[in-house]
NUMI-682711 format. One record per residue (C-alpha): residue number from 1; residue in three letters; x negated, y negated, z negated. Coordinates in Angstrom, 2 decimals. Each point is the difference from the previous one (the first is absolute). Example, Ala and Ser with C-alpha at 12.3 -4.5 7.8 and 13.67 -1.06 7.14 Angstrom:
% NUMI-682711
+-----+-----+---------+---------+---------+
:   n : res :      c1 :      c2 :      c3 :
+-----+-----+---------+---------+---------+
:   1 : ALA :  -12.30 :    4.50 :   -7.80 :
:   2 : SER :   -1.37 :   -3.44 :    0.66 :
+-----+-----+---------+---------+---------+
***
This chain:
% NUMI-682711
+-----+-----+---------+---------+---------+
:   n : res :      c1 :      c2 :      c3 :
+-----+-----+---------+---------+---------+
:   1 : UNK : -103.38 :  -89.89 : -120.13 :
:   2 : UNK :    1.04 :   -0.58 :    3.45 :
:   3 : UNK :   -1.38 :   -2.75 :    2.21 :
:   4 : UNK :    2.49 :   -1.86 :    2.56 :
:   5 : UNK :   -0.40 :   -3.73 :    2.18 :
:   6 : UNK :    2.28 :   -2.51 :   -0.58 :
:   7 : UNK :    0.39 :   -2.67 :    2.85 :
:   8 : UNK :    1.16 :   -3.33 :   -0.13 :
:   9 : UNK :    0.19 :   -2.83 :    1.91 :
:  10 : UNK :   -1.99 :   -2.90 :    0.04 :
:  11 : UNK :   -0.55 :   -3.53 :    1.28 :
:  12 : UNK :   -3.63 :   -1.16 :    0.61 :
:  13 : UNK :   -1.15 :   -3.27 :    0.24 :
:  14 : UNK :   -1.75 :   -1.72 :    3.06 :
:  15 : UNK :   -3.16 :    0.74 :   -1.61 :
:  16 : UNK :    1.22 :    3.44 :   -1.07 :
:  17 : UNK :    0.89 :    0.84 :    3.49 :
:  18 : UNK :   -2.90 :   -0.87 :    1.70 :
:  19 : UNK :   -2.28 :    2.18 :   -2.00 :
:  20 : UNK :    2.24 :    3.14 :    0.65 :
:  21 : UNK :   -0.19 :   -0.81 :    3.46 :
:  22 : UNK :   -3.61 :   -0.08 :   -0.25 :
:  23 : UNK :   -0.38 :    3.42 :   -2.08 :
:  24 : UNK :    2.66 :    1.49 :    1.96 :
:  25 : UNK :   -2.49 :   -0.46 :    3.06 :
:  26 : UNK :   -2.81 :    0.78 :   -1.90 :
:  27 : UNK :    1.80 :    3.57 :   -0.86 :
:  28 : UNK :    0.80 :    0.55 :    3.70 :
:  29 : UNK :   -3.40 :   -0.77 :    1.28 :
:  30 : UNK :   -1.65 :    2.00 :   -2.49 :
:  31 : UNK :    2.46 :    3.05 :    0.75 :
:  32 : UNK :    0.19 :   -0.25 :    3.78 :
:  33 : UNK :   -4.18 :   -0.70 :   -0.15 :
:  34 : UNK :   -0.99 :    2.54 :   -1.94 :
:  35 : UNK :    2.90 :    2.51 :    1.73 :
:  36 : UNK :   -1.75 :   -0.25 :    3.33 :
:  37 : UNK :   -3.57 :    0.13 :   -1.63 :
:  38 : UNK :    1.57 :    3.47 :   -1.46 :
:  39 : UNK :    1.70 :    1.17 :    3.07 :
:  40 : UNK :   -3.02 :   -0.77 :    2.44 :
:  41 : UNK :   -2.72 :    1.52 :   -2.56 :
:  42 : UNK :    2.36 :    3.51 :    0.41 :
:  43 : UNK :    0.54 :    0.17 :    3.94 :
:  44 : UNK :   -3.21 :   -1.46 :    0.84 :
:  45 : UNK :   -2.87 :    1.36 :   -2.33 :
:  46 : UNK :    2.15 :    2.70 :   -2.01 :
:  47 : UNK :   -0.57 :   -1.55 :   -3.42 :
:  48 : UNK :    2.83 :   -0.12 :   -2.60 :
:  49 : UNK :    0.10 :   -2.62 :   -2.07 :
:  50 : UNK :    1.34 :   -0.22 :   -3.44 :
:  51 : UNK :    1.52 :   -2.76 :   -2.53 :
:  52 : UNK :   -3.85 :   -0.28 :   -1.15 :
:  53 : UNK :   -1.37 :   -1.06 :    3.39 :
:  54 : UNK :    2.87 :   -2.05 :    0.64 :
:  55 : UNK :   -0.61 :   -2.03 :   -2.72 :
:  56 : UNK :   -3.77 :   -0.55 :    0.63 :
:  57 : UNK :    1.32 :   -0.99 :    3.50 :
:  58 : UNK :    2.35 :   -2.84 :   -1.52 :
:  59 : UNK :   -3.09 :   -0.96 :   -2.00 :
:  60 : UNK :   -2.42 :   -0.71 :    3.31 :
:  61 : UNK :    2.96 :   -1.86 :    1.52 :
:  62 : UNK :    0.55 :   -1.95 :   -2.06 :
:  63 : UNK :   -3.31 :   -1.19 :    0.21 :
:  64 : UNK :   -0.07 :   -1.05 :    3.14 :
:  65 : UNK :    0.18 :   -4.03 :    0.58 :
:  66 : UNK :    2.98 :    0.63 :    2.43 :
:  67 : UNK :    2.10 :    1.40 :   -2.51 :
:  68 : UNK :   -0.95 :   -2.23 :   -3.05 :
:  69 : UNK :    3.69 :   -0.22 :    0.28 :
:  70 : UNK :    0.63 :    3.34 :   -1.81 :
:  71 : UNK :   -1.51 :   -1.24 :   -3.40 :
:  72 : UNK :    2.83 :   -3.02 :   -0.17 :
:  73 : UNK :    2.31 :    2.18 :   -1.22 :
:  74 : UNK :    0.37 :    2.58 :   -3.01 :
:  75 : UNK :   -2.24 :    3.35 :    0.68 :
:  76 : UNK :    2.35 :    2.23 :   -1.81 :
:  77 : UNK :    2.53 :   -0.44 :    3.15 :
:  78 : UNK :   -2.85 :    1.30 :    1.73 :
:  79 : UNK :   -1.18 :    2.69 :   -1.44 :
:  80 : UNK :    3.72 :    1.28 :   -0.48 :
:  81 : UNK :    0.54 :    0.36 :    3.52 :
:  82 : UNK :   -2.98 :    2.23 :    0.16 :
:  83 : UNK :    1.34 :    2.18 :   -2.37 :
:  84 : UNK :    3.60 :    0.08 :    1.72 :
:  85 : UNK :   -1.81 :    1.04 :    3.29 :
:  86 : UNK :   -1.82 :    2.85 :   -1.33 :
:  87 : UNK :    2.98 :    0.93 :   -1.64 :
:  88 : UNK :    1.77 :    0.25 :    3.34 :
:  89 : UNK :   -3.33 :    1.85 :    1.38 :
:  90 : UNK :    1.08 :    2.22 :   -2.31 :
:  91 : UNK :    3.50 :    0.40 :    1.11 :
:  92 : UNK :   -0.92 :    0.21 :    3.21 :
:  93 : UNK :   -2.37 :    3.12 :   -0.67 :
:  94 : UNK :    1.88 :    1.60 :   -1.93 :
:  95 : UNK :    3.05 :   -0.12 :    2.91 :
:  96 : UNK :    2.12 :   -2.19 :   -2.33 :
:  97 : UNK :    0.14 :   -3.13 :    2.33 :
:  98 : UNK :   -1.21 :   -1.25 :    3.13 :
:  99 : UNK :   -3.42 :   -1.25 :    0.68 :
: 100 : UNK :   -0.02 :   -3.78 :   -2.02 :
: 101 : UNK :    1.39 :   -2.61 :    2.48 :
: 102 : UNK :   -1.72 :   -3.71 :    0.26 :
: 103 : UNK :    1.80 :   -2.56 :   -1.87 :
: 104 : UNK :    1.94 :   -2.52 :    2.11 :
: 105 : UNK :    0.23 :   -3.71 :   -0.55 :
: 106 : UNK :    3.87 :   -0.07 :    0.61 :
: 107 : UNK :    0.71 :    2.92 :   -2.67 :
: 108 : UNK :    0.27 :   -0.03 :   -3.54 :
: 109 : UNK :   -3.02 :   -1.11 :   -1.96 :
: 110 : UNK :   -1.16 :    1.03 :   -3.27 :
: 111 : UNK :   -2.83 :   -0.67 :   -1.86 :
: 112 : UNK :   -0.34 :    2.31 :   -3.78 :
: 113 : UNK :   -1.51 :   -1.87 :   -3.09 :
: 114 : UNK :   -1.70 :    2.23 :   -2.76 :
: 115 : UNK :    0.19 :   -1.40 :   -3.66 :
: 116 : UNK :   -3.58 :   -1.34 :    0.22 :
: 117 : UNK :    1.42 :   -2.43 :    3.24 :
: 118 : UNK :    3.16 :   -1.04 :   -2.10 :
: 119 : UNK :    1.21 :   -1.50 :   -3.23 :
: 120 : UNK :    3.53 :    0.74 :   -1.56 :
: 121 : UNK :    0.83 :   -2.19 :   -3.20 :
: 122 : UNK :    3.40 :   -1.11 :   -1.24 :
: 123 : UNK :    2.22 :    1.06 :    2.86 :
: 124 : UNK :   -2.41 :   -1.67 :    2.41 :
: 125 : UNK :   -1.95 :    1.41 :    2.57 :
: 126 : UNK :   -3.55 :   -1.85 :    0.74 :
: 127 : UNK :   -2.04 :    1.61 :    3.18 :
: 128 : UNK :   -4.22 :    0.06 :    0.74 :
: 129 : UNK :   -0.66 :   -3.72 :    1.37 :
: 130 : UNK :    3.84 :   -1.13 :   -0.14 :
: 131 : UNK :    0.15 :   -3.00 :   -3.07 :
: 132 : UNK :    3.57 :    0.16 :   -0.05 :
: 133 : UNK :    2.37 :    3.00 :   -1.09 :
: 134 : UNK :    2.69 :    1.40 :    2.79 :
: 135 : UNK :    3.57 :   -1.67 :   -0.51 :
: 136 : UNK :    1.23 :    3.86 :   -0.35 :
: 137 : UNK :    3.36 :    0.39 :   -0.13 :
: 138 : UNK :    0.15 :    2.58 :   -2.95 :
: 139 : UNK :    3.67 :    2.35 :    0.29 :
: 140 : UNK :   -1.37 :    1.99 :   -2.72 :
: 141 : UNK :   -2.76 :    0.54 :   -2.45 :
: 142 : UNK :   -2.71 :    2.33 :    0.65 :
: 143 : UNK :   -1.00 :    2.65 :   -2.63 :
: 144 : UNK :   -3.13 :   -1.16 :   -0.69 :
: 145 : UNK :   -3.03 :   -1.69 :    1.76 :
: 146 : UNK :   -0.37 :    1.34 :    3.69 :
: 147 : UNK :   -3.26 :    2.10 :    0.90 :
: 148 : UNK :   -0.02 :   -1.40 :    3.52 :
: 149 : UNK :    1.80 :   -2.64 :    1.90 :
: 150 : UNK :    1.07 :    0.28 :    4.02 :
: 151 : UNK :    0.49 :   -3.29 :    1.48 :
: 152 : UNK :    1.95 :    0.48 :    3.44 :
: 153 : UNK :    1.69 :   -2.40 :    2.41 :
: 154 : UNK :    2.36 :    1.84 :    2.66 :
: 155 : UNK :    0.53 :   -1.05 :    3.19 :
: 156 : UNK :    2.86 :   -1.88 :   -0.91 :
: 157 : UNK :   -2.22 :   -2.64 :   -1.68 :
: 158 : UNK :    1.03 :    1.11 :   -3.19 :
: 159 : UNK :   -2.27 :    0.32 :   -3.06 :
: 160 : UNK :    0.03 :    3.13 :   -2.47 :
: 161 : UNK :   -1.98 :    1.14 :   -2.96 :
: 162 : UNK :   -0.16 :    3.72 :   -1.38 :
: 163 : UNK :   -1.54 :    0.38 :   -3.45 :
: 164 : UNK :   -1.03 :    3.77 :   -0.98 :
: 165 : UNK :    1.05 :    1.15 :   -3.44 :
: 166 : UNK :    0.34 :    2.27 :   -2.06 :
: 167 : UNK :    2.96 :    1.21 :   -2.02 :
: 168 : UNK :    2.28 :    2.48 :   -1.94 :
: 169 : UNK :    2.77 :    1.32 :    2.43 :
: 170 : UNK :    3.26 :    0.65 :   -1.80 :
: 171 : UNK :    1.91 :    2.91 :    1.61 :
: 172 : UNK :    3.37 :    0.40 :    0.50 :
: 173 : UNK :    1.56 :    3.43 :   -1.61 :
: 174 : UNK :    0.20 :    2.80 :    2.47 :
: 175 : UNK :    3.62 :    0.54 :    1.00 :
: 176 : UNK :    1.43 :    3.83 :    0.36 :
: 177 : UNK :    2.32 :   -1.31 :    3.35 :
: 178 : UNK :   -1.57 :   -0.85 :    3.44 :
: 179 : UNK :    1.61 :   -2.19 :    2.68 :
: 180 : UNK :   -0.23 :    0.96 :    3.68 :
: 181 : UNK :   -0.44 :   -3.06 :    2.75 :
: 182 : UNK :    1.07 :    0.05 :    3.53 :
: 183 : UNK :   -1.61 :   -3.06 :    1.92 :
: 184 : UNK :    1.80 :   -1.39 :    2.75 :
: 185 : UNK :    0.99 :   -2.72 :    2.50 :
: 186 : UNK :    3.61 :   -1.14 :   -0.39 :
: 187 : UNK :   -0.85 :    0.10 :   -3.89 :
: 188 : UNK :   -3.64 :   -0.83 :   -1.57 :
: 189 : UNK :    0.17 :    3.69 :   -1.53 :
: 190 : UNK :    2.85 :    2.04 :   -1.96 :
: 191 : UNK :   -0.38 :    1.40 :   -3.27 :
: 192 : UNK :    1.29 :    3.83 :   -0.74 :
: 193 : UNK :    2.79 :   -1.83 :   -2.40 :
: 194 : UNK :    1.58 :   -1.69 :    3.07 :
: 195 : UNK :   -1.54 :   -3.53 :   -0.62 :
: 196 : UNK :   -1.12 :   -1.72 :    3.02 :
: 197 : UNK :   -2.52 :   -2.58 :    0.19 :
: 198 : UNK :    0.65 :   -2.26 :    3.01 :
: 199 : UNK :   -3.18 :   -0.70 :    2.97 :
: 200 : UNK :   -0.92 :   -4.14 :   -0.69 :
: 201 : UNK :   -0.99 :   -0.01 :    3.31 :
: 202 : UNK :   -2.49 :   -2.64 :   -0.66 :
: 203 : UNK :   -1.97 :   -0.40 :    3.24 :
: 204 : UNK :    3.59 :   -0.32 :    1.93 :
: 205 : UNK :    0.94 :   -2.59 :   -2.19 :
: 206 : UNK :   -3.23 :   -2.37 :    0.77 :
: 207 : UNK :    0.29 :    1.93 :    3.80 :
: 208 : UNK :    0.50 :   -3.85 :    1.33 :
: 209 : UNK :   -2.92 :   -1.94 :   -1.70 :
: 210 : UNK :   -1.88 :    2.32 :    0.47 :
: 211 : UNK :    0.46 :   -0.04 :    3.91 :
: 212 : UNK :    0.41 :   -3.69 :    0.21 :
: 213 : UNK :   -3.55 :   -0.05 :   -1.97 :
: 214 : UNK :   -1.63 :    2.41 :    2.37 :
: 215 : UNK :    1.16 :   -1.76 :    3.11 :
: 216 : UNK :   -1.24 :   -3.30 :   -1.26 :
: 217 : UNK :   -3.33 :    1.79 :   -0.90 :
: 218 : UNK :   -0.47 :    1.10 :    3.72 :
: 219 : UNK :    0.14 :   -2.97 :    1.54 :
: 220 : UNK :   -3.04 :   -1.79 :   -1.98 :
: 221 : UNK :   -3.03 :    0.08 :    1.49 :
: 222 : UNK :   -2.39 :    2.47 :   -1.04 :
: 223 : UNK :   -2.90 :   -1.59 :   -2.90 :
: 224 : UNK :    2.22 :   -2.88 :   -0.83 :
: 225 : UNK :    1.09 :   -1.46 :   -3.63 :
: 226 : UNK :    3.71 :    0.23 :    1.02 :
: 227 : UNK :   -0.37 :    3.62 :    0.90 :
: 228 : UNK :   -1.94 :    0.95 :   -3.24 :
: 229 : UNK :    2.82 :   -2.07 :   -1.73 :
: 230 : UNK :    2.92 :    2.03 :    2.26 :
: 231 : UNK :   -2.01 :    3.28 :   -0.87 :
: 232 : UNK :    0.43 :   -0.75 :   -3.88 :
: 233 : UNK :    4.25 :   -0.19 :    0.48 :
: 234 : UNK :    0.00 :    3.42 :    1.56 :
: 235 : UNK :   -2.29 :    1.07 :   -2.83 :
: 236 : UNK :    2.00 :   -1.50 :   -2.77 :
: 237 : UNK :    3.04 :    1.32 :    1.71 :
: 238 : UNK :   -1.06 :    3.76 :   -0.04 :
: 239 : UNK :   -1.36 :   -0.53 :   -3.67 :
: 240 : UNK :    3.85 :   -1.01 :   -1.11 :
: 241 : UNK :    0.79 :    3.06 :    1.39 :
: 242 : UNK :   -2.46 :    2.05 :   -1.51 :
: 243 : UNK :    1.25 :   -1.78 :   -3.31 :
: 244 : UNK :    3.16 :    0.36 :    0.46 :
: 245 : UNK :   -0.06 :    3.54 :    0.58 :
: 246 : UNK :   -2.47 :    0.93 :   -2.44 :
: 247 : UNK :    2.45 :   -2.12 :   -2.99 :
: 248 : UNK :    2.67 :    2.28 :    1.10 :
: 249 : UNK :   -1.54 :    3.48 :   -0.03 :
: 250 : UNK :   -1.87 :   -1.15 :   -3.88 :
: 251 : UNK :    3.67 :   -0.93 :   -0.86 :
: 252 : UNK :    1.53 :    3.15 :    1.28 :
: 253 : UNK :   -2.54 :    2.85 :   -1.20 :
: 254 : UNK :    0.44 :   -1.73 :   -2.89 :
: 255 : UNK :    3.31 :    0.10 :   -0.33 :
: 256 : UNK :    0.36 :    3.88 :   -0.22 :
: 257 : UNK :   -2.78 :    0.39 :   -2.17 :
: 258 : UNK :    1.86 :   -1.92 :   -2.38 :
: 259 : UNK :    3.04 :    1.76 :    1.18 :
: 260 : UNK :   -1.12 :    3.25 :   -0.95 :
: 261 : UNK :   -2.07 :   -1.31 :   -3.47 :
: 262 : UNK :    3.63 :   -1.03 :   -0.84 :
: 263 : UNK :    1.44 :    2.78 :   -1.07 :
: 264 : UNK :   -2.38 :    0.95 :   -2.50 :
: 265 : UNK :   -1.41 :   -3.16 :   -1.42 :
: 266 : UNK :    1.90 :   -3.33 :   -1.24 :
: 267 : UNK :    0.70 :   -2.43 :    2.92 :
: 268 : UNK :   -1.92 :   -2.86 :   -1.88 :
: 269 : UNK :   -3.21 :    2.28 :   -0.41 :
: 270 : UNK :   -0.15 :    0.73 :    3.17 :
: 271 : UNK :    0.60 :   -4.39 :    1.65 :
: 272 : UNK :   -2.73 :   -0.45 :   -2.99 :
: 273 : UNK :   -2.03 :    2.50 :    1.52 :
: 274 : UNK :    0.49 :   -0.45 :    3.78 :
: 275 : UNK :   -0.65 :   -4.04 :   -0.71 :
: 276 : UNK :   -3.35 :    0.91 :   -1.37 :
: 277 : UNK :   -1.11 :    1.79 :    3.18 :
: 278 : UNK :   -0.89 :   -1.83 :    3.51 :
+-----+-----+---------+---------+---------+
***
């Protein structure tokens, strides 16, 4: 068994929204807090601390009157983030990454449910202290019932849940024959058979919204509604290009997997098979 996340997208109430904003700023306070407890403990009285210590620190916060705040929301979130953190300790130590980064306001935000903080029943999706299930839009079925749920919202303004699950891959035979790939400019990339794959050129194609955007984003006064608002276009802007170009590489890679399956399996096993996986 193999475990992968399948996201969708989804469309939260008022009431919905407001309590992701509010664990969503619960995560980040929690993560930059106890990130600069962390760091200043190190540089200052050369103590390292570890996931266990961490947690004992979110405990005594959220203790404190000022941040009565913290126990509004679900403590899974919470405690989550912790464990992300040390994980990136870990990274960092180990000369994988860089040394963890404090979460920013204006960046993606992401809070992880584990299956004690949600309920999945019938296709619907039912989180700690939320009454109503998410209107998900469901493009497929998942394998089974997710082991944890990721609850994102880009900076696009967009919503997105990931479900973890578990299932049994189905490989595609191993062909004898391999195909060589040029990438390029003029074309996208060229295959060693000749085929060429022509460059979408996506960001030149939304080149002038996304300038006429920008400019109109430069001229609102810094802190205002209208520039948060003219800050979302851009945003939504560059996502369509993300999505655009992500669509097309899927479709592509695709393509000459099924390509190559072709010759040695029937062309309806393999559509069966290809429409089964994301």
């Amino acid at each position: 068994m193999t475990k992968r996340a399948y996201q969708y997208r989804f469309y939260p109430t008022p009431e919905q929204a407001e309590l992701l904003a509010r664990t969503f700023g619960c995560v980040r306070f929690v993560y930059n807090s106890v990130l600069r407890w962390r760091t200043d403990a190190f540089f200052k009285e050369q103590q390292k601390v570890g996931y266990t210590q961490a947690s004992a620190r979110l405990t005594a916060i959220k203790k404190l009157p000022e941040l009565a705040f913290l126990n509004e929301v679900s403590s899974v979130p919470l405690q989550q983030c912790l464990r992300h953190q040390q994980a990136a300790f870990k990274n960092f130590f180990e000369g994988r990454a860089k040394y963890p980064a404090f979460k920013k306001k204006r960046h993606r935000q992401s809070a992880e449910f584990t299956s004690s903080a949600f309920r999945y029943r019938d296709g619907k999706l039912f989180l700690a202290k939320c009454d109503e299930p998410l209107a998900i839009r469901w493009s497929r079925t998942l394998p089974g019932e997710p082991s944890t749920v990721t609850i994102s919202r880009d900076s696009a303004g967009r919503y997105f849940v990931s479900c973890l699950c578990e299932f049994e891959p189905e490989t595609l035979p191993v062909v004898p024959k391999s195909l060589g790939i040029d990438l390029g400019l003029k074309d996208l990339f060229v295959t060693s058979k000749g085929e060429r794959f022509g460059n979408p050129r996506h960001t030149a194609k939304y080149a002038s919204r996304l300038a006429l955007a920008q400019r109109r984003l430069s001229k609102k006064p810094l802190g205002s509604k209208n520039r948060a608002k003219a800050r979302r276009k851009v945003a939504r802007i560059h996502a369509k290009i993300s999505d655009c170009r992500t669509d097309s590489l899927h479709k592509l890679s695709r393509r000459l997997i099924i390509n190559q399956a072709l010759k040695f399996t029937p062309w309806h096993s393999v559509l069966q098979d290809a429409g089964n996986r994301p």
